[in-house]
C-alpha positions in Angstrom: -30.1 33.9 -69.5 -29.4 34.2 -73.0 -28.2 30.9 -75.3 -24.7 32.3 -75.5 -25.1 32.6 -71.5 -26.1 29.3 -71.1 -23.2 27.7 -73.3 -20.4 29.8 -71.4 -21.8 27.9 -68.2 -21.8 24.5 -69.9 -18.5 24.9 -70.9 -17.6 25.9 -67.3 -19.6 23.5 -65.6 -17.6 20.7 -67.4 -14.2 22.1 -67.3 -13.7 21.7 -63.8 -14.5 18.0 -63.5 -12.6 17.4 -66.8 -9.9 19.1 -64.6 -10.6 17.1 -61.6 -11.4 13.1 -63.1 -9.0 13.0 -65.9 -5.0 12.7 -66.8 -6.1 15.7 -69.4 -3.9 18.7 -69.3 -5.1 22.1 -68.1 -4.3 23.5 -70.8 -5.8 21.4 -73.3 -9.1 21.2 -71.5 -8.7 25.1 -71.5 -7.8 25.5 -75.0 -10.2 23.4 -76.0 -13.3 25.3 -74.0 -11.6 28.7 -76.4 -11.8 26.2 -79.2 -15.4 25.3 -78.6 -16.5 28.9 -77.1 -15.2 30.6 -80.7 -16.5 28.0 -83.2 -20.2 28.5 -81.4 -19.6 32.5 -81.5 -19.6 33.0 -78.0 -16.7 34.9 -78.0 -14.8 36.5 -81.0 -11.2 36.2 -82.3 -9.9 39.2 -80.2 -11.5 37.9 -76.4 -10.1 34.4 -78.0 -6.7 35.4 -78.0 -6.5 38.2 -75.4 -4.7 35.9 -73.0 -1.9 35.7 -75.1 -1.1 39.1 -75.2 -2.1 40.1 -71.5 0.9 41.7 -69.6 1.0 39.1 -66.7 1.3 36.4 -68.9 4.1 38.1 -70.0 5.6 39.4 -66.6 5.1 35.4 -65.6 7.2 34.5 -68.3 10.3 36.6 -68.0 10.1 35.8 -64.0 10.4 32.4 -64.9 14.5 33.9 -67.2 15.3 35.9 -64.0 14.8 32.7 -61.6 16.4 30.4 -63.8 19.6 32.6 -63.9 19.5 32.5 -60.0 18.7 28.4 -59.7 22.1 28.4 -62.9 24.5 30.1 -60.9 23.5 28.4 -57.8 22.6 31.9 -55.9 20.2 29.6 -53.7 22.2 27.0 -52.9 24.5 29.7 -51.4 21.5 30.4 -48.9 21.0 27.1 -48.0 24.9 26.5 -47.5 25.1 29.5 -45.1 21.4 29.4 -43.3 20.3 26.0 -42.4 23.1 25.4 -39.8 23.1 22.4 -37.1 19.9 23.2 -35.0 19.4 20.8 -31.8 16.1 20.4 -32.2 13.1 19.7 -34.9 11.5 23.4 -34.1 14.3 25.1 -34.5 15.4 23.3 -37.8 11.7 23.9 -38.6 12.3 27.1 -38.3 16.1 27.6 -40.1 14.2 26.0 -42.9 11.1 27.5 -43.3 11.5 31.3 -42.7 14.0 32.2 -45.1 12.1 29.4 -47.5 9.0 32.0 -47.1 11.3 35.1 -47.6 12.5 33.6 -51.3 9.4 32.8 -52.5 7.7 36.2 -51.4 10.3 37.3 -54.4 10.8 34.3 -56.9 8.9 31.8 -58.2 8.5 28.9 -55.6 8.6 25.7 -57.7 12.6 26.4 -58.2 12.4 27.4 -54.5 11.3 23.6 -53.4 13.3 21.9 -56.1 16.9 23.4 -54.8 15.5 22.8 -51.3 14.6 19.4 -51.6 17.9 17.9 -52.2 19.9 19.8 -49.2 16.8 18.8 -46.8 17.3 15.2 -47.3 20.9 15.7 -46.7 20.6 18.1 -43.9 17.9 15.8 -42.2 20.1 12.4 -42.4 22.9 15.3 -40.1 20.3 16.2 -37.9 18.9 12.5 -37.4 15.3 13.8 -38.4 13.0 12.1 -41.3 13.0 14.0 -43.9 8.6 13.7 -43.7 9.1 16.1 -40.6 10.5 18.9 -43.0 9.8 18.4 -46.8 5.7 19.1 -46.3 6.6 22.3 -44.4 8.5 23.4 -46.9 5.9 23.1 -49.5 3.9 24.9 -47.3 6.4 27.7 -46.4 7.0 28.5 -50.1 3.2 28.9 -50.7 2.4 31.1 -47.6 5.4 33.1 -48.9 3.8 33.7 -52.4 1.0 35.6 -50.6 3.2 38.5 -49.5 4.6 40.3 -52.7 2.6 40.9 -56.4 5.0 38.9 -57.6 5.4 35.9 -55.2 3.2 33.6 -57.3 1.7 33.6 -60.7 -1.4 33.8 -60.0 -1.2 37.4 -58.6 0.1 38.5 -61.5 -2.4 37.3 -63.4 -5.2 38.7 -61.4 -3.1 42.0 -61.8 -3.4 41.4 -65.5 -7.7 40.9 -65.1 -7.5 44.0 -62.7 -5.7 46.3 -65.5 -8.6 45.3 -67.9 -11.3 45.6 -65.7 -10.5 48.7 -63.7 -8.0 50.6 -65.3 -8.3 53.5 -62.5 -7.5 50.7 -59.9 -3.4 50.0 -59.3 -1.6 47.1 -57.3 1.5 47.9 -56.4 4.7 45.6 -55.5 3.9 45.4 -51.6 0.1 46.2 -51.5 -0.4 42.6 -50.5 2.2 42.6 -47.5 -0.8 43.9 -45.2 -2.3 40.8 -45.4 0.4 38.7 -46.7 2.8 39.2 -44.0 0.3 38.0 -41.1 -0.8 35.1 -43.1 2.8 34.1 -43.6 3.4 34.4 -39.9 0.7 32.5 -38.8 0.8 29.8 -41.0 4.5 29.8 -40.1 3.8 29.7 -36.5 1.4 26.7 -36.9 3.9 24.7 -38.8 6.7 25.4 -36.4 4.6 24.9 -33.4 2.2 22.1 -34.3 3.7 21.0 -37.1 5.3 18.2 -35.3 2.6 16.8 -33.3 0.8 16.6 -37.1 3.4 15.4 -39.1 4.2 11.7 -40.0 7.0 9.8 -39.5 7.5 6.5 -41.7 10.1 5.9 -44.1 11.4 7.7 -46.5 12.3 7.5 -49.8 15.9 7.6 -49.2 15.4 4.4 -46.2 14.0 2.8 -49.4 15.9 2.6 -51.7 18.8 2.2 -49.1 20.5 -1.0 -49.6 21.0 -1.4 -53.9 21.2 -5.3 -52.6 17.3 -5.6 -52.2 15.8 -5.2 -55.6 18.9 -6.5 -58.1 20.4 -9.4 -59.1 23.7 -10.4 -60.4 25.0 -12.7 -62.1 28.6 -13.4 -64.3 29.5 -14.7 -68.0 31.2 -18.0 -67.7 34.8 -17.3 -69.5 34.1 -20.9 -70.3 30.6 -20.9 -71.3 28.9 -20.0 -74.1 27.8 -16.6 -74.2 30.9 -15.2 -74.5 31.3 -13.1 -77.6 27.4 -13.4 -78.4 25.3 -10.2 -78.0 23.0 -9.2 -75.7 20.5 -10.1 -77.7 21.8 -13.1 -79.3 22.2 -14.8 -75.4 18.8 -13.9 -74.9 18.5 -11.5 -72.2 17.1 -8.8 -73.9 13.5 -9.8 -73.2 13.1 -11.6 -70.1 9.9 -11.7 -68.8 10.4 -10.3 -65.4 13.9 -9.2 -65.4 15.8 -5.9 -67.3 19.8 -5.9 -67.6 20.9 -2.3 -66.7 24.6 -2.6 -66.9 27.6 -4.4 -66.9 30.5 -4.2 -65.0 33.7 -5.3 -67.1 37.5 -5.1 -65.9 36.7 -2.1 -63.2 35.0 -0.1 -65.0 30.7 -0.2 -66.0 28.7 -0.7 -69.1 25.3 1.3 -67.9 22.2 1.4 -69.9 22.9 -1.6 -71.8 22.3 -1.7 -75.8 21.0 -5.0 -77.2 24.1 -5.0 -79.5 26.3 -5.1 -76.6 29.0 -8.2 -76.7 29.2 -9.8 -73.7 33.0 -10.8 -72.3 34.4 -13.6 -70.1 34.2 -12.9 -66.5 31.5 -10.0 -67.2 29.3 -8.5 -64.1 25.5 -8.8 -65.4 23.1 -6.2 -62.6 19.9 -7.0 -63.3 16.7 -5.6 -61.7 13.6 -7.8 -61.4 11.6 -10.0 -59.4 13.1 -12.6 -57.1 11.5 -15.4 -58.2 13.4 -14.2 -61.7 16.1 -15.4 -60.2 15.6 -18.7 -60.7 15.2 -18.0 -64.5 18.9 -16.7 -64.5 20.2 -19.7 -63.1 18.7 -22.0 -65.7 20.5 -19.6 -68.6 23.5 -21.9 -70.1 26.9 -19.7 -70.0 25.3 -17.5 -66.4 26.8 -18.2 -63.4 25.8 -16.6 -59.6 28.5 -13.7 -59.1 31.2 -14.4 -56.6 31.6 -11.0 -55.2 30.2 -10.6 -52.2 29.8 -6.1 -52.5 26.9 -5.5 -55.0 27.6 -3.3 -57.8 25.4 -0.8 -56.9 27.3 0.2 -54.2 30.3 0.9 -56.0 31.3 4.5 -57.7 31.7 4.2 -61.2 32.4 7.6 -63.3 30.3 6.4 -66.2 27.0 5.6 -64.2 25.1 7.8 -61.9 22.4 6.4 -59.7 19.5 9.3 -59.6 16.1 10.1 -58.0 13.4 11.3 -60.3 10.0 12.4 -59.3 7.3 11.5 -61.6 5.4 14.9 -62.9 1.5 15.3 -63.5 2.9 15.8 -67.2 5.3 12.7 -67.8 3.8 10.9 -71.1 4.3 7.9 -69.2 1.4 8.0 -67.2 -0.9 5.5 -66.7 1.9 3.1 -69.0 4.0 0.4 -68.1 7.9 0.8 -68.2 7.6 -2.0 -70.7 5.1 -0.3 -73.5 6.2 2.7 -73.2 10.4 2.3 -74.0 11.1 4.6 -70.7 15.3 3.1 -71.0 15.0 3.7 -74.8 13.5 7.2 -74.3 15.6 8.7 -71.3 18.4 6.3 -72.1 18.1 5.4 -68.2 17.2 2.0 -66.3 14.6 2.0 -64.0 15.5 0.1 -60.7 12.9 0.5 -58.4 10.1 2.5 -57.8 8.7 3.9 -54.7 5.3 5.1 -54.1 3.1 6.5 -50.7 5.9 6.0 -48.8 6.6 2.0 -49.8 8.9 0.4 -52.6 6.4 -1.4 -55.2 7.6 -4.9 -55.5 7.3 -7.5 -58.6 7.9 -6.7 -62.1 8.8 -3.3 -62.6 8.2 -3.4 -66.2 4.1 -3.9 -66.0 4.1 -1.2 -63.1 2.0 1.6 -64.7 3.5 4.8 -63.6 1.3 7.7 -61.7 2.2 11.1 -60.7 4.7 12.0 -57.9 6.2 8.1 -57.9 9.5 8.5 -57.5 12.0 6.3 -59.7 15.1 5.1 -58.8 17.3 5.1 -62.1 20.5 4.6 -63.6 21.6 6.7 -66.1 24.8 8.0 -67.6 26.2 11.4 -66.2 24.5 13.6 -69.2 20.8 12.3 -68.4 20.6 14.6 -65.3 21.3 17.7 -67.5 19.9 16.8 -70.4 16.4 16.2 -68.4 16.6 18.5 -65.5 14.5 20.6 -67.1 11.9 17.9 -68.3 8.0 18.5 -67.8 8.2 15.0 -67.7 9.9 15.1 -63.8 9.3 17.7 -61.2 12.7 17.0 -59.3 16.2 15.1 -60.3 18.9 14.6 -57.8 21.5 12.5 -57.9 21.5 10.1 -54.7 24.6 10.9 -53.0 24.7 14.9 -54.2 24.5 16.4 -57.5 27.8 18.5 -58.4 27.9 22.3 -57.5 27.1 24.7 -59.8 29.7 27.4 -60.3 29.2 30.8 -58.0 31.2 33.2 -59.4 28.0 35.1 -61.0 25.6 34.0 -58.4 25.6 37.8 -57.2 25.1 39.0 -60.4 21.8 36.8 -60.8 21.0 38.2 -57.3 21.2 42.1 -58.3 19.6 41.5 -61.3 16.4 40.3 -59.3 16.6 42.8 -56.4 17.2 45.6 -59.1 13.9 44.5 -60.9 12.0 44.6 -57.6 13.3 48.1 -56.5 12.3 49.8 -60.3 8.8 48.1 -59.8 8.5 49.0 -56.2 9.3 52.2 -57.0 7.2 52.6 -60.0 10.3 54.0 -62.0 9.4 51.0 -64.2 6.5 49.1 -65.0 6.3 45.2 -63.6 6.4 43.9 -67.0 9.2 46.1 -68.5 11.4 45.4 -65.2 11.1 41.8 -65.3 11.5 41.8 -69.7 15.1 44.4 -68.6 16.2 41.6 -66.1 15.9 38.7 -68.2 17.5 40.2 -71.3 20.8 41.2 -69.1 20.9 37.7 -67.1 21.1 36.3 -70.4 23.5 38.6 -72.0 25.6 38.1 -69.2 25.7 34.4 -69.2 24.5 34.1 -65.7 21.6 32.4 -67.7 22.1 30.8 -71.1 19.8 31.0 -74.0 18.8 27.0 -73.4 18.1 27.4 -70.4 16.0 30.3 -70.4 14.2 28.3 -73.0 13.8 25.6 -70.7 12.5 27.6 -67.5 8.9 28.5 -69.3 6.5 26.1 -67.9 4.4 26.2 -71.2 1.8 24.0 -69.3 1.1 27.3 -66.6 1.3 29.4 -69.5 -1.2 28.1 -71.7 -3.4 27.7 -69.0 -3.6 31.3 -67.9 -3.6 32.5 -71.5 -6.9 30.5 -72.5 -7.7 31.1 -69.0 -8.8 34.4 -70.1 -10.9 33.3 -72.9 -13.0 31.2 -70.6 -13.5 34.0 -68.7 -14.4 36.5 -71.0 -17.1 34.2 -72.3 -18.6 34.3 -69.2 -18.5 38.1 -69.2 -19.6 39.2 -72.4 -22.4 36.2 -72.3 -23.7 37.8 -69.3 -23.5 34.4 -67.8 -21.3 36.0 -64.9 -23.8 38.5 -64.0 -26.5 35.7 -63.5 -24.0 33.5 -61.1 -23.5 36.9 -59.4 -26.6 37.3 -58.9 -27.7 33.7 -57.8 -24.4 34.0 -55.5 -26.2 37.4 -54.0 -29.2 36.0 -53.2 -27.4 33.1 -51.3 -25.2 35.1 -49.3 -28.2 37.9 -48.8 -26.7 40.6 -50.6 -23.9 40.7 -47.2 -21.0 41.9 -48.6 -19.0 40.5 -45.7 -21.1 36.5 -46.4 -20.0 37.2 -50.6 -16.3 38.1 -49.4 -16.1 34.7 -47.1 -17.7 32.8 -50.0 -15.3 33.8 -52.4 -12.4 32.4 -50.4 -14.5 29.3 -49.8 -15.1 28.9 -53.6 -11.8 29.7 -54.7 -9.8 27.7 -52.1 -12.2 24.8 -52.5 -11.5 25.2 -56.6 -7.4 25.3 -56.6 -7.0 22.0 -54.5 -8.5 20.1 -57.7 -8.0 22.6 -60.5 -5.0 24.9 -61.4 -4.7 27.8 -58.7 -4.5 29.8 -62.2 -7.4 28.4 -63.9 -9.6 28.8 -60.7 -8.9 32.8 -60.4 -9.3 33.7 -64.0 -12.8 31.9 -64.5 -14.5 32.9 -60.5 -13.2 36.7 -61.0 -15.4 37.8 -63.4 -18.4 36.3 -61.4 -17.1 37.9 -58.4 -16.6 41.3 -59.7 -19.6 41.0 -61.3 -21.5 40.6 -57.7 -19.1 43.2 -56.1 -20.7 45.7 -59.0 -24.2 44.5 -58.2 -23.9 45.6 -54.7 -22.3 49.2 -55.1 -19.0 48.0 -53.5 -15.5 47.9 -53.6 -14.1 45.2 -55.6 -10.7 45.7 -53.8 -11.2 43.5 -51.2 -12.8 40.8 -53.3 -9.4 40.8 -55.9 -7.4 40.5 -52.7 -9.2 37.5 -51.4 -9.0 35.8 -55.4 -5.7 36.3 -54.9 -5.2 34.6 -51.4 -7.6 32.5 -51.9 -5.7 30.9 -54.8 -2.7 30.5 -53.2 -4.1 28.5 -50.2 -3.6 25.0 -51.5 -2.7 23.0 -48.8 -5.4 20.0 -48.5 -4.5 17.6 -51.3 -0.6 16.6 -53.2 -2.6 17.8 -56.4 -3.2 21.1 -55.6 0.0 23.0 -56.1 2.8 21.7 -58.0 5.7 21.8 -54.8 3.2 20.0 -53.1 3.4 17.4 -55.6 7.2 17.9 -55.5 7.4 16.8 -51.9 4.9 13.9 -52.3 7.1 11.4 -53.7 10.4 11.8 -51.7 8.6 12.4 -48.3 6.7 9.4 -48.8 3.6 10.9 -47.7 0.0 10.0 -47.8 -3.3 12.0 -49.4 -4.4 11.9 -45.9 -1.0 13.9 -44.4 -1.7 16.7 -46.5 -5.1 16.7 -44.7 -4.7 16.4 -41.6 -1.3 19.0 -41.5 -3.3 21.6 -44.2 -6.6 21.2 -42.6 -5.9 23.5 -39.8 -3.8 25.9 -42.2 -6.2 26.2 -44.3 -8.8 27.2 -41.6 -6.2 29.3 -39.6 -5.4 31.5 -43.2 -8.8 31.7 -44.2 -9.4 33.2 -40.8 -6.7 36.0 -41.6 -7.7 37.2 -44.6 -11.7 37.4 -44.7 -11.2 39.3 -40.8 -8.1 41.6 -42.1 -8.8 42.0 -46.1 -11.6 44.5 -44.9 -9.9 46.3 -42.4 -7.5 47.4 -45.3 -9.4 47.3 -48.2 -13.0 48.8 -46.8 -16.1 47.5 -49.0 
């Protein structure tokens, strides 16, 4: 291989551990590979920056507009209302839930999907008597499988799309070329969820048994009206910087002081909720002017108009990350209280404040009503619900939002349009209508995704022009025997094996060109092989890390690494199965 050659597999080589070991973005480990790959002339300006002009990075983007205006108007939430019903047993709620689950994400983006669903399924399980373990994983699960049956049902097929229109410009996907294959997968990994789902899934607590009784992690106390820190400031009395305790609100003549301020006065007869250790306790009682509150109810449990109690699940992204509550400022930041945190299932206990936070924990907070719109949208949380039910959105243009999508899938279906100028027409009329507004269509690009599959393409093209892909080809051909059949099952092995500890995106754009590449070598097809990229990617069902509603459903299901094993092993046998025995049959080499 030539120097360039060897530098393009250096840079690969150490991008996927990178990926793998450390809290580093995608997309900054990806940029920076670009970064490095141009400085050292591997690749020039234009294969830098071709991923930023590639039309499924695009189409991805304006998907993201036309989902948000359905999630705004609440045009899912109407589904849910209307579908999930009272089932009598957990195979038939499995089943309520899970196919039309499938049937949305086959259409829209699934992360949106999951993070309407979730909500309703706690809700709807606490009806049915079920724990909410038994459904949340499946639904992960059903909103992936359903990504496999439509061009657009994930990113990642349209970004192979986008890799396919450079590549082979004679070769065209169209909207429903991957329902041949899609639609059996989908069934059969619906079938094993509905049918052995429950023998395989766990059934501990959950988050919402957890954090159950408000009693169990705070502590209150009241001002003395004859003591003396009436009149003084929070921080004047001192209980601004406890060592194990932090004041979250007050409750003062019926009504609540939440996210306290340090220059908050304190007033005769005041309710002090603090959340801490118990042993902190003790350290309350021996503050002159606090004495133990008198009212049996906690505060908690009480509705206050000014103070919400909300459920945040902690996202791969959250700058908080490996930080205590402490160091970081999280109340001064989110202007929200953290009052307990629960994670694999299990409340942590002690201080709260030197708990470093990790991704999916899910955080019990209090925070004024604003916080859950203001940070709904936050890469810093992959799900906010309020405990007992958020508010409903208003419906009135939910069916606009709905034609607007369906309209975009018949003109790309029907080749009247192209997929990128159907998606770019939809957006612009959901937000001139209003059923999405300009902030929030602002707010539904997941810049992270974005990034990634726009360097994505720089890696990859290094690896082309460097003629580093031809040699993995061609070590990949002599390991498989030059059996098109053995290259098409090792592709799905390689890829699958690659999404559950890199990005699904990442792991497409940098195997393809060393796939094609082998598919050339042998005088075949390279149909089948962009089909199984595509699948392949999509199967992430081993690990909480590999696919973002997986990590979605971590958190509140309480779930274990291990559950995702032992429920995704078989799936991801049972799929694999599907597509290297069908993609052929379709797609001849």
């Amino acid at each position: 291989m030539s120097l360039d050659a060897w530098i393009a597999t250096g840079v690969v080589m150490t991008i996927f551990p990178l990926m793998a070991l450390t809290r580093l973005g995608a997309d900054m480990i990806l940029l920076g590979a670009v970064i490095l790959l141009l400085t050292l002339g591997v690749i020039d300006t234009n294969q830098a920056l071709a991923g930023f002009s590639n039309s499924g990075l695009f189409t991805v983007a304006f998907m993201y507009v036309l989902v948000a205006s359905i999630r705004e108007t609440g045009g899912i939430d109407l589904i849910i209302r209307y579908v999930l019903g009272r089932p009598t047993r957990e195979r038939s709620a499995l089943a309520r839930l899970l196919l039309p689950v499938a049937g949305l994400s086959a259409f829209l983006n699934n992360t949106p999907v999951v993070a309407t669903y979730i909500p309703a399924v706690m809700s709807w399980s606490r009806r049915l008597q079920l724990s909410p373990q038994r459904l949340l994983m499946p639904l992960s699960f059903a909103s992936i499988l359903g990504g496999t049956v439509t061009l657009i049902g994930s990113s990642t097929n349209l970004v192979v799309y986008g890799l396919v229109t450079q590549r082979y410009p004679e070769l065209n996907l169209h909207l429903f070329d991957l329902a041949w294959v899609g639609i059996p997968v989908a069934l059969v990994g619906l079938g094993y969820l509905i049918l052995l789902g429950p023998k395989l899934l766990p059934a501990r607590e959950s988050v919402s048994g957890v954090f159950a009784n408000p009693r169990e992690f705070t502590i209150e106390m009241e001002v003395d009206p004859e003591g003396a820190l009436v009149d003084k400031t929070v921080e004047e009395a001192g209980l601004r910087h406890l060592q194990e305790l932090f004041l979250v609100e007050i409750e003062r003549a019926g009504n609540v002081v939440s996210v306290v301020g340090p220059g908050e006065r304190l007033k005769a007869g005041d309710r002090l909720v603090f959340v801490g250790t118990s042993d902190a306790a003790v350290e309350l009682q021996q503050i002159r002017g606090l004495i133990p509150s008198r009212d049996a109810g906690s505060s908690l449990e009480k509705e206050f108009k000014e103070r919400r109690l909300v459920e945040a699940v902690v996202s791969d992204q959250c700058q908080f990350i490996g930080q205590t509550l402490r160091d970081g400022r999280f109340r001064t930041l989110y202007g929200a209280a953290v009052l307990a945190i629960c994670r694999g299932g299990e409340r942590v206990r002690g201080n709260l404040g030197q708990v470093r936070l990790q991704p999916s924990d899910v955080l019990l907070l209090e925070a004024r009503p604003p916080f859950i719109e203001r940070h709904r949208q936050s890469k810093d949380f992959l799900l906010i619900s309020e405990l007992n039910g958020s508010a409903r959105p208003v419906h009135e243009k939910a069916p606009l939002a709905w034609a607007l999508l369906l309209g975009a899938i018949f003109l790309a279906a029907t080749g009247v349009l192209s997929m990128l100028n159907a998606a770019m027409l939809g957006a612009a009329i959901a937000v001139m209508s209003g059923c999405c507004s300009v902030g929030a269509a602002k707010r539904s690009q997941d810049t992270q995704v974005l990034l990634t599959i726009a360097a994505s393409f720089g890696v990859g093209a290094a690896l082309q022009s460097s003629g580093a892909a031809q040699a993995m080809a061609g070590g990949l051909l002599d390991l498989v025997g030059g059996n098109p059949w053995l290259l098409l099952l090792g592709t799905y092995l390689v890829v699958a094996l690659l999404t559950e500890v890199v990005t699904n995106n990442a792991a497409a754009v940098i195997i393809f060109p060393i796939v094609m590449a082998g598919a050339e070598s042998l005088g075949v097809s390279p149909m089948p092989y962009i089909l199984t990229v595509m699948y392949a990617a999509s199967a992430s069902f081993l690990t909480p890390l590999g696919y973002q509603t997986n990590l979605m459903v971590h958190g509140p299901g309480g779930y274990r690494i291990g559950d995702f094993a032992r429920v995704g092993g078989g799936l991801n046998v049972l799929t694999g199965a599907v597509v290297v025995t069908l993609v052929p049959l379709f797609w001849p080499f």
